[in-house]
Structure formats: structure tokens, C-alpha cells
C-alpha positions as CSV (number, residue, x, y, z in Angstrom):
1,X,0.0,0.0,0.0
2,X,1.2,3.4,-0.7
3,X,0.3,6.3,1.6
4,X,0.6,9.4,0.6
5,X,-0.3,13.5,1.5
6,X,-1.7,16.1,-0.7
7,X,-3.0,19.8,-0.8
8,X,-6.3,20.2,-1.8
9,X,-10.0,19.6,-0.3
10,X,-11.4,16.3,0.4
11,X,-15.1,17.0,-1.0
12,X,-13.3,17.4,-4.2
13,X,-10.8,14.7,-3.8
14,X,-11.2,11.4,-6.9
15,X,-11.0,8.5,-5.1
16,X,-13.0,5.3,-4.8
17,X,-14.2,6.4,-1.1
18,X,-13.4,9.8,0.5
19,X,-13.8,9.3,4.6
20,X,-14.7,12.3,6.6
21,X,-15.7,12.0,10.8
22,X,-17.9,13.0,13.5
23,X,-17.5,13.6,16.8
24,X,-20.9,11.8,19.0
25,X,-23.4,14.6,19.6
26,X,-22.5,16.9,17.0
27,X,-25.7,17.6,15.3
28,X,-24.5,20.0,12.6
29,X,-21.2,18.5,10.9
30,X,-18.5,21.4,10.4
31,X,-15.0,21.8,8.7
32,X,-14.2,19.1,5.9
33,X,-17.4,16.8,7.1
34,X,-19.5,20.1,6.8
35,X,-18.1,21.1,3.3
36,X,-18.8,17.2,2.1
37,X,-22.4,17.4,3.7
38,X,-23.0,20.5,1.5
39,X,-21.6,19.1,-1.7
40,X,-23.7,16.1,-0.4
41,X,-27.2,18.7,-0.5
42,X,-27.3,17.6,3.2
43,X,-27.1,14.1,3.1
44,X,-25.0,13.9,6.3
45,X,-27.1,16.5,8.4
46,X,-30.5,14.3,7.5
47,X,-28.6,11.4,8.5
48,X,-27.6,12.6,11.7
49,X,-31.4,14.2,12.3
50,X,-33.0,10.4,11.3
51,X,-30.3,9.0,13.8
52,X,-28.7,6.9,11.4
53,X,-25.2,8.4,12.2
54,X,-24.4,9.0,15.4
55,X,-21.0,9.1,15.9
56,X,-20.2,7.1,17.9
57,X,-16.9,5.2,18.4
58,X,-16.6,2.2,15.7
59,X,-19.4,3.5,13.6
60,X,-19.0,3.4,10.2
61,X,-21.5,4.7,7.7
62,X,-21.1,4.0,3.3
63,X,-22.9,7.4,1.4
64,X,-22.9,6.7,-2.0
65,X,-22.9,10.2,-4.0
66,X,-24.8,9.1,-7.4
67,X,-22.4,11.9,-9.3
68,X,-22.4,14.9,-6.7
69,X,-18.5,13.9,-6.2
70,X,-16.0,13.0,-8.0
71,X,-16.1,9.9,-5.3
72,X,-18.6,7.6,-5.5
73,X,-18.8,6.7,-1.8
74,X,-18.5,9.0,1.5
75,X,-17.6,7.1,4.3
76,X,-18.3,8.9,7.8
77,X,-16.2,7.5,11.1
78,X,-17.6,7.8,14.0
79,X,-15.3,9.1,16.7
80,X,-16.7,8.5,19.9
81,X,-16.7,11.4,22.7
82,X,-14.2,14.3,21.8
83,X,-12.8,14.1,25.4
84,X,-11.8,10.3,24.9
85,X,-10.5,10.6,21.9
86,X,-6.3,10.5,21.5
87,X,-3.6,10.0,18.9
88,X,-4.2,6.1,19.8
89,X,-8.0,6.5,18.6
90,X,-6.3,7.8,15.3
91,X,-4.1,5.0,14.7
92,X,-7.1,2.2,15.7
93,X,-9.7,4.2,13.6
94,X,-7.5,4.5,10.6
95,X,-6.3,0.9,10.8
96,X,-10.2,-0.1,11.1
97,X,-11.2,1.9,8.4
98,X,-8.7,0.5,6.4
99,X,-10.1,-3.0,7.1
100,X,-14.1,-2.2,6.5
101,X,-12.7,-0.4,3.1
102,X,-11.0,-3.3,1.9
103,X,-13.5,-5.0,-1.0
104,X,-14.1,-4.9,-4.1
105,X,-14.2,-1.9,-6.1
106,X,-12.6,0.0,-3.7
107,X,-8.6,0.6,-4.4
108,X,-8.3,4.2,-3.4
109,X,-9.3,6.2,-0.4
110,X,-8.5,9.8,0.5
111,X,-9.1,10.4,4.3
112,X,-8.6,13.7,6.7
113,X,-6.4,13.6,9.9
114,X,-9.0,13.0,12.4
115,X,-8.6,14.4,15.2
116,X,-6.4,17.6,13.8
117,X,-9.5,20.2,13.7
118,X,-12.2,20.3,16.2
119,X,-10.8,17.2,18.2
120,X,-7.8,20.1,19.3
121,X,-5.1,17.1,18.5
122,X,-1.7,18.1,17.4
123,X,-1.8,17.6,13.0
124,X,1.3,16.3,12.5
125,X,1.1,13.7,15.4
126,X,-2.1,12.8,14.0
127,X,-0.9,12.8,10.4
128,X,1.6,10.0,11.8
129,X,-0.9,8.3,13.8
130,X,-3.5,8.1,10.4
131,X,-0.3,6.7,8.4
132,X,0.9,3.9,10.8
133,X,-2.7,3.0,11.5
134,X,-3.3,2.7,7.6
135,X,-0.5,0.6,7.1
136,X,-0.8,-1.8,10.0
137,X,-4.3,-1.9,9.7
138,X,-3.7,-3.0,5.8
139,X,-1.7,-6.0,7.0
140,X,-2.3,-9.7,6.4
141,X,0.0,-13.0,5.8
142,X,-0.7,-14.5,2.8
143,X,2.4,-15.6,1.4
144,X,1.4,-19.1,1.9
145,X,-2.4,-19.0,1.0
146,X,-3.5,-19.4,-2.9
147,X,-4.7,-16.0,-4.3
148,X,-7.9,-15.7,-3.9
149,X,-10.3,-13.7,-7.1
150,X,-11.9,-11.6,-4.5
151,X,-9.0,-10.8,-2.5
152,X,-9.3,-6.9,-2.3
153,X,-6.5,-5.1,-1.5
154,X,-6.5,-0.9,-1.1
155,X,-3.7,0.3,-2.9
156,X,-3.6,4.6,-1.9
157,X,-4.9,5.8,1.0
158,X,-4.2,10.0,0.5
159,X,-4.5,12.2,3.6
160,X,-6.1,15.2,2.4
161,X,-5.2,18.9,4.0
162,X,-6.6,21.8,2.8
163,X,-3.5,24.4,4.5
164,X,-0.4,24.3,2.5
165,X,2.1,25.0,4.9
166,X,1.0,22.5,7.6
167,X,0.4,20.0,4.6
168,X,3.8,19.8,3.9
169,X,4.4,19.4,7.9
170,X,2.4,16.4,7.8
171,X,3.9,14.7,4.8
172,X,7.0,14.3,6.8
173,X,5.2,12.8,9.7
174,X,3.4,10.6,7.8
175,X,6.8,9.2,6.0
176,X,7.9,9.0,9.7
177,X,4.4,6.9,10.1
178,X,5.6,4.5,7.2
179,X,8.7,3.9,7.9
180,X,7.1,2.9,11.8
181,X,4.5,0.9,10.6
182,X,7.0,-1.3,7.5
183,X,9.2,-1.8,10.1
184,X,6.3,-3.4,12.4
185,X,5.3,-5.2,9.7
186,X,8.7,-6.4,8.8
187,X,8.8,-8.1,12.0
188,X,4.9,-9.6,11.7
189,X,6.0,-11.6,8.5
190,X,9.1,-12.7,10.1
191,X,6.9,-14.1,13.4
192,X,4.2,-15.2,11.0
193,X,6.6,-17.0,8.8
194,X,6.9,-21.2,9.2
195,X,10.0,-22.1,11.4
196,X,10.7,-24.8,8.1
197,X,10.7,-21.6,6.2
198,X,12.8,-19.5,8.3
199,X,15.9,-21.5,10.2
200,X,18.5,-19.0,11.8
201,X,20.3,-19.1,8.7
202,X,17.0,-17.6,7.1
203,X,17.1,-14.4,9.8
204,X,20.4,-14.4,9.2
205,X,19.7,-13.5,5.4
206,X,17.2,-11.1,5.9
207,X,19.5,-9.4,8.5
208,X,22.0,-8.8,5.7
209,X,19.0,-7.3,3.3
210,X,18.3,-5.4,6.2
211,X,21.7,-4.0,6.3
212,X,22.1,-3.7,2.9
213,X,19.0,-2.1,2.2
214,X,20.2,0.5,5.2
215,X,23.6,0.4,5.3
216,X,23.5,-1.1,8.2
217,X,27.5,-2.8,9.5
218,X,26.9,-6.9,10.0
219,X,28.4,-9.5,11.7
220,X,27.2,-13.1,12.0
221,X,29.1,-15.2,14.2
222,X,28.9,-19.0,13.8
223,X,29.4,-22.0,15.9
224,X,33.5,-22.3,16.3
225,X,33.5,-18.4,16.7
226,X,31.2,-18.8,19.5
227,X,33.2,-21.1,21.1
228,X,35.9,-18.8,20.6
229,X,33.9,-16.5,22.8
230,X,33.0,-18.9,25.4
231,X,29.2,-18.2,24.6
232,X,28.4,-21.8,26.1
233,X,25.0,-20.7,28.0
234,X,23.7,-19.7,24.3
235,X,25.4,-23.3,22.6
236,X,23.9,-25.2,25.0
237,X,20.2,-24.6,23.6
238,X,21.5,-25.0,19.8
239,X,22.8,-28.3,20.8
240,X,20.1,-30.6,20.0
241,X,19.3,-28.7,17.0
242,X,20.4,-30.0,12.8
243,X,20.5,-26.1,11.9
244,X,23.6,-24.3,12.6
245,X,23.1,-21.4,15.2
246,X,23.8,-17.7,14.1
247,X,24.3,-14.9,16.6
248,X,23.8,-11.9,14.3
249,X,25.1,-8.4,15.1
250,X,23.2,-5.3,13.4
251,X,25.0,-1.9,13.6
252,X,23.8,1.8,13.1
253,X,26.7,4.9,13.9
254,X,24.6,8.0,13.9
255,X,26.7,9.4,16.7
256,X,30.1,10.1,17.8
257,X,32.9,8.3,19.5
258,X,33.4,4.2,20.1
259,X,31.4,2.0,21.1
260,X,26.9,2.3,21.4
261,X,24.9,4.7,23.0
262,X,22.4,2.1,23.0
263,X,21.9,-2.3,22.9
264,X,18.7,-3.7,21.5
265,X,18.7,-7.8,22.0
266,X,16.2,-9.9,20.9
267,X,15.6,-13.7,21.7
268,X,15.5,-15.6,18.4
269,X,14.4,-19.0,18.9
270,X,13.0,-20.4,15.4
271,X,11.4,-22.8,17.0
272,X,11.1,-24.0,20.4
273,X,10.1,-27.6,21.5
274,X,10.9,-27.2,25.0
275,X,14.1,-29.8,24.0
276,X,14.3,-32.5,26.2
277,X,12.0,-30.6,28.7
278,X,9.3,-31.0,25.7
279,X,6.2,-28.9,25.8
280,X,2.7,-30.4,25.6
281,X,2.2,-31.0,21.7
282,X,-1.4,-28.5,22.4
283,X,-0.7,-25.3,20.5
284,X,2.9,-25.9,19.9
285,X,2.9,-24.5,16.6
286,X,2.5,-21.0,17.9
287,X,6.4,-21.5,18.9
288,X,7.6,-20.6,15.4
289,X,6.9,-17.3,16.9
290,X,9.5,-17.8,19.7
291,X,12.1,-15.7,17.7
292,X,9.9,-12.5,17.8
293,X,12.4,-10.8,19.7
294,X,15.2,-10.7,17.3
295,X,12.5,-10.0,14.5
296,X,11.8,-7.5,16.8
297,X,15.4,-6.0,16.8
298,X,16.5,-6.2,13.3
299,X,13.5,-4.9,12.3
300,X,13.8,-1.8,14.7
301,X,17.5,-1.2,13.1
302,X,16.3,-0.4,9.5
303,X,13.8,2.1,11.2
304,X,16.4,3.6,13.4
305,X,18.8,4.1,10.2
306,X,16.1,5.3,8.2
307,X,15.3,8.0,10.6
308,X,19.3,8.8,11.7
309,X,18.8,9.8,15.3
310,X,22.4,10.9,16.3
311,X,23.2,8.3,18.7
312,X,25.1,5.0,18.3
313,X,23.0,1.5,18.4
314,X,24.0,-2.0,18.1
315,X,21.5,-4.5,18.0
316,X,22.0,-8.3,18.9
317,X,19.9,-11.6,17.8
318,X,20.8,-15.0,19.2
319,X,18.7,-17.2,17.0
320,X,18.8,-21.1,16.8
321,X,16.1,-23.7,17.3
322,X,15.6,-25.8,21.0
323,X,14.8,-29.1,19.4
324,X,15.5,-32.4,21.7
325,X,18.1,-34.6,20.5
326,X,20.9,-37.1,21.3
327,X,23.4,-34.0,21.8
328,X,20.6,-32.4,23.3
329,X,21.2,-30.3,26.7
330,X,19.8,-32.2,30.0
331,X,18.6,-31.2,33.3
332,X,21.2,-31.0,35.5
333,X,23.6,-30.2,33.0
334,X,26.0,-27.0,33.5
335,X,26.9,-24.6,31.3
336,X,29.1,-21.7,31.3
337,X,28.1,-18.2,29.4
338,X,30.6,-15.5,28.1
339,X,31.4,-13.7,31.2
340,X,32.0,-16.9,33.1
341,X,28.9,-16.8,35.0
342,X,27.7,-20.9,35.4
343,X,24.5,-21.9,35.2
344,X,22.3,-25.2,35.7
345,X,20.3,-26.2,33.4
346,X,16.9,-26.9,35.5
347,X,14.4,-27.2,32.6
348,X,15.6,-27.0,29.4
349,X,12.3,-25.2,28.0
350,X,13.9,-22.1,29.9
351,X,16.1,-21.4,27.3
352,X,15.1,-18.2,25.9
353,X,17.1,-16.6,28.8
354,X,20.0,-18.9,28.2
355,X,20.1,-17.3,24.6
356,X,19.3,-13.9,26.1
357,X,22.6,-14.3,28.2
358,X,25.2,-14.2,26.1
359,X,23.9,-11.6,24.1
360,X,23.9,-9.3,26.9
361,X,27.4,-10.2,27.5
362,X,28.4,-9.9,23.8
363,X,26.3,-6.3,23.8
364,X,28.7,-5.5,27.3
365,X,31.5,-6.1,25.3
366,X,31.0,-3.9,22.7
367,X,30.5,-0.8,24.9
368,X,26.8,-0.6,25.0
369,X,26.1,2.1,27.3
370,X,22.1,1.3,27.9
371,X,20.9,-2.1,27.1
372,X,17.4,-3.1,26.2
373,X,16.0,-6.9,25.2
374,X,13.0,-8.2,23.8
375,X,11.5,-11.7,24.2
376,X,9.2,-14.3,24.3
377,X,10.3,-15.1,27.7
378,X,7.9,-16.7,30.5
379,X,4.4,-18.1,30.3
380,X,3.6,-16.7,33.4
381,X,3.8,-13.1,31.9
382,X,0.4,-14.2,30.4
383,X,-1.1,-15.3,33.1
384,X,-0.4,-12.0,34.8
385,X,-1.0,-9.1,32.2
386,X,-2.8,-11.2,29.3
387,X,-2.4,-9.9,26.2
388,X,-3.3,-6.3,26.8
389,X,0.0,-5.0,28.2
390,X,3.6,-6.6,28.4
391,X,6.4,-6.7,31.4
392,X,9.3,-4.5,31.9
393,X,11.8,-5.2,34.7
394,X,14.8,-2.8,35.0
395,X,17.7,-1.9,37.0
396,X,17.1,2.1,36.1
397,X,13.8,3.5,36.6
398,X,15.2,6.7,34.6
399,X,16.0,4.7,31.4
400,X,13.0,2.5,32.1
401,X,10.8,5.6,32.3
402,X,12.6,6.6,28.7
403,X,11.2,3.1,27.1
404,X,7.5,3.5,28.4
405,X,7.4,6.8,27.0
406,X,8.5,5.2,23.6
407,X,6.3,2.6,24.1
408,X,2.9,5.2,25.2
409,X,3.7,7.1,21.8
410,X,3.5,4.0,19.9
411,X,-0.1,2.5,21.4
412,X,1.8,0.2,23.6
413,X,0.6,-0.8,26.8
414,X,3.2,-1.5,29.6
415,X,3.5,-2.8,33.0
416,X,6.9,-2.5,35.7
417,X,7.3,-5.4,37.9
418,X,9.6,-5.0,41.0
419,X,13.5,-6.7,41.0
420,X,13.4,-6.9,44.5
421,X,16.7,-8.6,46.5
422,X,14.3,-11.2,47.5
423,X,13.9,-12.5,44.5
424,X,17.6,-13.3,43.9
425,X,16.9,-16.5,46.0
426,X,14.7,-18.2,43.5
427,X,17.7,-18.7,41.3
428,X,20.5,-20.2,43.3
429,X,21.7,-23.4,42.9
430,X,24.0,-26.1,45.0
431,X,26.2,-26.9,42.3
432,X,26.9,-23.6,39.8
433,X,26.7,-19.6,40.6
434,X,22.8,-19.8,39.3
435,X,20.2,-21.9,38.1
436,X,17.8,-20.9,34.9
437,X,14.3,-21.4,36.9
438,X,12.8,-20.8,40.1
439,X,10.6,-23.5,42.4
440,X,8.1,-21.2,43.1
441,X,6.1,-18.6,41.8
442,X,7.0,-15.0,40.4
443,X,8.3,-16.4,37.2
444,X,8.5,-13.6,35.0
445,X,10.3,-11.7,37.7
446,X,12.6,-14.6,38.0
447,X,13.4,-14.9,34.3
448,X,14.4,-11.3,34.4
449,X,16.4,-11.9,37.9
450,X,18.1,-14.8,36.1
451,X,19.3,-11.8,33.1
452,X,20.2,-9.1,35.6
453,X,24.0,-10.3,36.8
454,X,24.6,-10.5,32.8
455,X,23.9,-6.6,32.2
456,X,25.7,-5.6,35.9
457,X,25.7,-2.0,36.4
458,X,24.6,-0.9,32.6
459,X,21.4,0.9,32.6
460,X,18.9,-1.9,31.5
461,X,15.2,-2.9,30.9
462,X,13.5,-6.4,30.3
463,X,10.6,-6.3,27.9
464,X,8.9,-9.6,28.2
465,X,6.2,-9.8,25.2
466,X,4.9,-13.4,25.5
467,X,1.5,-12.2,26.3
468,X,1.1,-10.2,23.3
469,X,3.4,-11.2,20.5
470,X,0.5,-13.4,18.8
471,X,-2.7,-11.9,19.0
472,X,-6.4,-14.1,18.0
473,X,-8.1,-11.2,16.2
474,X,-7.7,-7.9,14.6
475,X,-8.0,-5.0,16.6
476,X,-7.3,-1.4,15.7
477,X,-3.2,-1.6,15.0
478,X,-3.2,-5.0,16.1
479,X,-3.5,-8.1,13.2
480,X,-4.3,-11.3,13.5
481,X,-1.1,-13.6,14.1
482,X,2.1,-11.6,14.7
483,X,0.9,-8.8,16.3
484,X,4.3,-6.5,16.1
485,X,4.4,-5.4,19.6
486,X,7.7,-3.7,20.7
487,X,9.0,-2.5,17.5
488,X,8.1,0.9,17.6
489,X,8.5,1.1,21.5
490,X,12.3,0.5,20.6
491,X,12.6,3.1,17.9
492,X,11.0,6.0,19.9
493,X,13.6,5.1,22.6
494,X,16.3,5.7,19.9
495,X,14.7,8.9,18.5
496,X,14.2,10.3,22.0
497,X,17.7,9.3,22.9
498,X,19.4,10.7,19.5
């Protein structure tokens, strides 16, 4: 889908639906609505007075215009009350308008920035807002499905602004929007994507299109160089696995001086059986979606380069399967992990955090001065947030602050769970300096406890996403499947650091 702004007014805009808004209770339609209700001989005023549209939140009403515009249909969006209504409505309405639009005979669609007249909302925030919602909203994985003859598919969505000078402000927010929302999507199709179709050699290869695309610097380590490195806590899950483990390095210098200003990891298992610690066979095929973290990542890093904040940022992706296996990792088995730290290997389905280790310590190593992952981690992150909001655990409640701004500006919903000293105990084992699960509850807290020693004193924050990296329904900016969670959390972190 292209997105694009233009100059002009939206009653006389050609496009195969033009969609204008109301606010509920407004009983006589002003600005752009207004000047299509007159062009309309007061189509949308009788509508309104017949209580057909009332504009409330969700409604959508089709006016066909039998010649009186160049469009054939108005489409008015209901906005709900004015006071609840936010740059977050913008981006849900626009990505739900989107989907209601998408059939047949309909490939082109001029809209207004909601929320930039009456609804006092800043234009160019919302102009971002309408162009991120457009595209996410637009999204769907068919790569594996066989074309279908009705499959509609909206190829222009225009915003429409009748002021020159703020139009051209608004077209550069709304490329910001794009370059957001592909990113998000980027990572959807690699989390959507078969794990037969997409081994750590396959992330490894779209890493490098990544890079090349935006001159990104690559590095992908393999097995002897990781040996080289000691990274046996991150081996130790490969083990079992016929597909050779990558640990892939993505690197942006927008700043000065050595090393980063800033470390995005992301767990990357392609597919995770639990190894010999197998998981129940119910619903394991949503585990080719255990590597959404370092989708997560290297997505972020075209964004980021894209958008050249001034900072440094390195981003890191351990990605292999966890497959059981006669080399296969045991419980009870000890490993050691790149800083020398040793850990026992309670339950081998626990490994996301074994990955996660070693690419803190390889992100330490490179001078990253803030660190932030992304992963899949625990179950039990579910259990206590669902999929409305995900965890963060930090050891800086200034940096951590910094990342739920980023993740408030993109629609995200977070949660802080404490790192309290207490829960140091749950991984302590006889035999090596830690073990990689707890024997009682808390375990989110406990996965990120397990992480902490790896970072030491760099500022750092956890972001678990299991509860929300594969969403059952569309729902505003959220799709079906891979919902794309965290992507844009991480590159508002880099634009507000840079």
C-alpha cells in the first residue's frame, strides 16, 4: 500500500471512497465533514437528524454520491466522545477503516487527519498516527495461501489537507508513520513466517537485506567463533538442533565516539520444543513465533537508520532452534556463558534466557552504554498481564521511564514489575553460581532476575512480550497472528535518545 499527502480539499478529492468524521453529539457536521455534507445537498445533516449516524466510536457509515462527487462513496467514522479521543484513537480508527474499506471496487481512499480540527489534536502527530494505522491496519500473511479472485486489496490511501504549509508538515510525519509501521510489519511476516521456512540461517539473510538495504555494518558469528567466545550458556540450547546457530550483530553509527549509545537484544528461537523438557504438543505451533524478539530488533534497526537519530545502536539476535536430541542439553547439565557466570540447566524449555545471556554479554562487550531486550520469555507473563499490556523489569527507573514513553507514543501498553533482592533466591543453585528457573512462583520476575547479573551495572530494561506477541483477532493496529508489539516502542527510545 502506498500512503501518501496532498493539498487540496477532500469533497473534491477522486478516489474510490473519501472518509470524513464526526464527533458523537454533533448535530450540525462542520470543517471538511461540513463542506462534504453540503456538496452532499445535506445528506449527512439528514442522516444525523434520522439518527442513522451518530457518531459514535466504531461507527462506520457508506454514502454513495450518485455523481455529486468526483467519489462515489463517503464514508463517515464515528469518533466516539471528543474528550476520549487521543492519537491512539487515530491510529485504531485508521487501521479499522482500512479493514471495513478493503473490498471490491474499492482501491483508493482519500481520508482527513482525524482528530487535527475540532478534536484540538496536534496535525502532525495525528498525520503519523493516520499513516501507521493505515499501514498496519492493511496487513495480512498471505504468502502461503493461494490468491484468492476476491481478495481486495487498497492500494492509496491520501490524507487530504486543505492548509499548504501544515500539509507539507504532515507529509514528513506521515513518512515517519511508514517507515514505523513497515518496520512493524517487517517483523509480523518474520513471526508469521513457518520455522521450516525460516531456520537462523533464514534471519540471518534477511538481517544482511536489512543491512544492505540501510547500510547497516553486519556480523554473523557461527558455531567455532562462538566457542571462541566462550558463549556456552547460548550453545547449550542449539545443541540438539540439525540447523547451525547464528548470533547476528546489526550496527547503526549515527553518533560520535566508540562503542553504542544504546543495545537492543532480541531472543530468536526459530522454534522451540521445549528440547528434552518438551512442551505439551497443544498449541505448539505458535512456537515458530518464539524468535519475535530478534524480529523484533532487526526490524527496529532499519527504522532507526532510516530516521538517523544521532546516537550509536547495536542490535543483537541470538537465533537457533531448541529441538530435543541425542546431543541435546539435560537437566542437570552446566553450562558456562561468556562472562563466566555458570549456570544449571533446571528445565531445558527455559532457554530463551540462556540465549538472552550471552547476548547481553556480547552487547557489554561492545561498549553498549544502555541495554534493552526483547523476548518471548515466560508463560507466566500471560497469566499476569494477558495480552493487553507486556512486562518490563529494570535496573534504572530513569532509562526504564525513557522506554515507556517510547512505548505510550506507539499505542503500547506496559507494565513495571519490582527486581526486588528477595527474588535473587529463586535462582540459586548447590552446584553452579545460578540456576535458569525458580521452584516457586514470580516467574517472569525470576526470568528477568536470572538476566540481571549479565547486564551488571549498565542501565537496562527487560521487555517480556509473550502475552502479546501473537494476538487471535484484529484489533485497531493489532493483526491477526504476529501482532508487532515492541518495534516501535524500541525506535521511539532511539529517536528520543538521539
Amino acid at each position: 500500500m502506498n500512503f501518501e499527502v496532498s493539498n487540496g480539499d477532500i469533497s473534491k478529492t477522486a478516489a474510490d471512497a473519501i472518509v470524513v468524521n464526526l464527533f458523537e453529539g454533533v448535530t450540525a457536521p462542520g470543517g471538511a465533514t461540513g463542506a462534504v455534507d453540503k456538496a452532499l445537498d445535506g445528506a449527512i445533516s439528514k442522516l444525523i437528524a434520522q439518527g442513522d449516524i451518530r457518531g459514535k466510536s466504531g461507527e462506520i457509515t457508506t454514502i454513495h454520491t450518485f455523481g455529486k462527487l468526483k467519489s462515489p462513496r463517503v464514508v463517515v467514522a464515528g469518533l466516539g466522545k471528543q474528550k476520549d479521543f487521543d492519537v491512539d484513537a487515530v491510529r485504531n480508527l485508521s487501521a479499522n477503516l482500512v479493514r471495513a474499506l478493503r473490498r471490491p471496487g474499492i482501491k483508493t481512499v482519500a481520508t482527513i487527519a482525524h482528530g487535527a480540527g475540532i478534536g484540538g489534536l496536534e496535525p502532525e502527530a495525528c498525520a503519523q498516527a493516520v499513516a501507521e494505522g493505515a499501514l498496519l491496519g492493511n496487513y495480512r500473511f498471505l504468502k502461503h495461501k493461494k490468491a484468492e479472485e476476491d481478495r481486495a486489496e487498497i492500494t492509496t490511501v491520501t490524507l487530504v489537507e486543505h492548509d499548504p504549509a501544515q500539509a507539507k508538515a504532515m507529509t514528513a510525519a506521515a513518512a515517519k508513520g511508514v517507515t514505523m509501521a513497515e518496520a512493524t510489519n517487517l517483523a509480523r511476516d518474520l513471526a508469521n513466517e513457518p520455522s521450516n521456512h525460516l531456520t537462523p540461517t533464514g534471519i540471518a539473510a534477511i538481517a544482511a537485506e536489512v543491512a544492505r538495504k540501510y547500510k547497516l555494518e553486519i556480523e554473523v558469528l557461527e558455531r567455532d567463533e562462538m566457542e571462541k567466545k566462550g558463549m556456552g550458556s547460548f550453545l547449550s540450547v542449539a545443541r540438539g538442533s540439525a540447523q547451525p546457530p547464528k548470533m547476528i550483530r546489526l550496527a547503526y553509527k549515527g553518533g560520535k565516539g566508540k562503542g553504542y549509545d544504546l543495545a537492543l537484544v532480541g531472543k530468536g528461537i526459530t522454534f522451540d520444543t521445549g528440547g528434552i523438557s518438551i512442551k505439551p504438543a497443544a498449541n505448539m505451533e505458535a512456537m515458530k513465533a518464539d524468535m519475535t524478539g530478534a524480529a523484533s530488533v532487526i526490524a527496529a534497526m532499519g527504522a532507526i537508520a532510516a530516521l538517523k537519530p544521532k546516537l550509536n545502536v547495536v542490535a543483537i539476535a541470538p537465533c537457533t532452534e531448541n529441538m530435543p536430541g541425542g546431543n541435546a542439553t539435560k537437566p542437570g547439565d552446566v553450562v558456562s556463558a561468556m562472562n563466566g557466570r555458570t549456570i544449571e540447566v533446571i528445565n531445558t524449555d527455559a532457554e530463551g534466557r540462556l540465549v538472552l545471556a550471552d547476548g547481553l554479554c556480547w552487547a557489554k562487550e561492545l561498549g553498549a552504554a544502555a541495554i534493552v531486550d526483547v523476548a518471548t520469555l515466560t508463560g507466566a507473563v500471560t497469566t499476569a498481564l494477558g495480552d493487553v499490556a507486556y512486562g518490563l523489569m529494570t535496573n534504572n527507573d530513569a532509562f526504564c521511564s525513557r522506554l515507556e514513553a517510547g512505548a505510550a507514543a506507539a499505542g503500547e501498553k506496559t507494565w513495571r514489575l519490582p527486581m526486588w533482592k528477595e527474588y535473587d533466591e529463586f535462582i540459586k543453585s548447590d552446584v553452579a553460581d545460578c540456576k535458569n528457573t525458580g521452584t516457586r512462583g514470580a516467574g517472569t520476575i525470576v526470568g528477568a532476575k536470572f538476566l540481571e547479573p549479565f547486564v551488571g551495572d549498565t542501565p537496562w530494561v527487560h521487555m517480556d512480550i509473550a502475552g502479546v506477541d501473537i494476538m487471535s483477532g484484529d484489533k485497531g493496529w493489532i493483526s491477526k497472528g504476529a501482532s508487532g508489539y515492541s518495534v516501535r516502542a524500541m525506535i521511539n527510545l532511539a529517536l528520543a535518545m538521539g
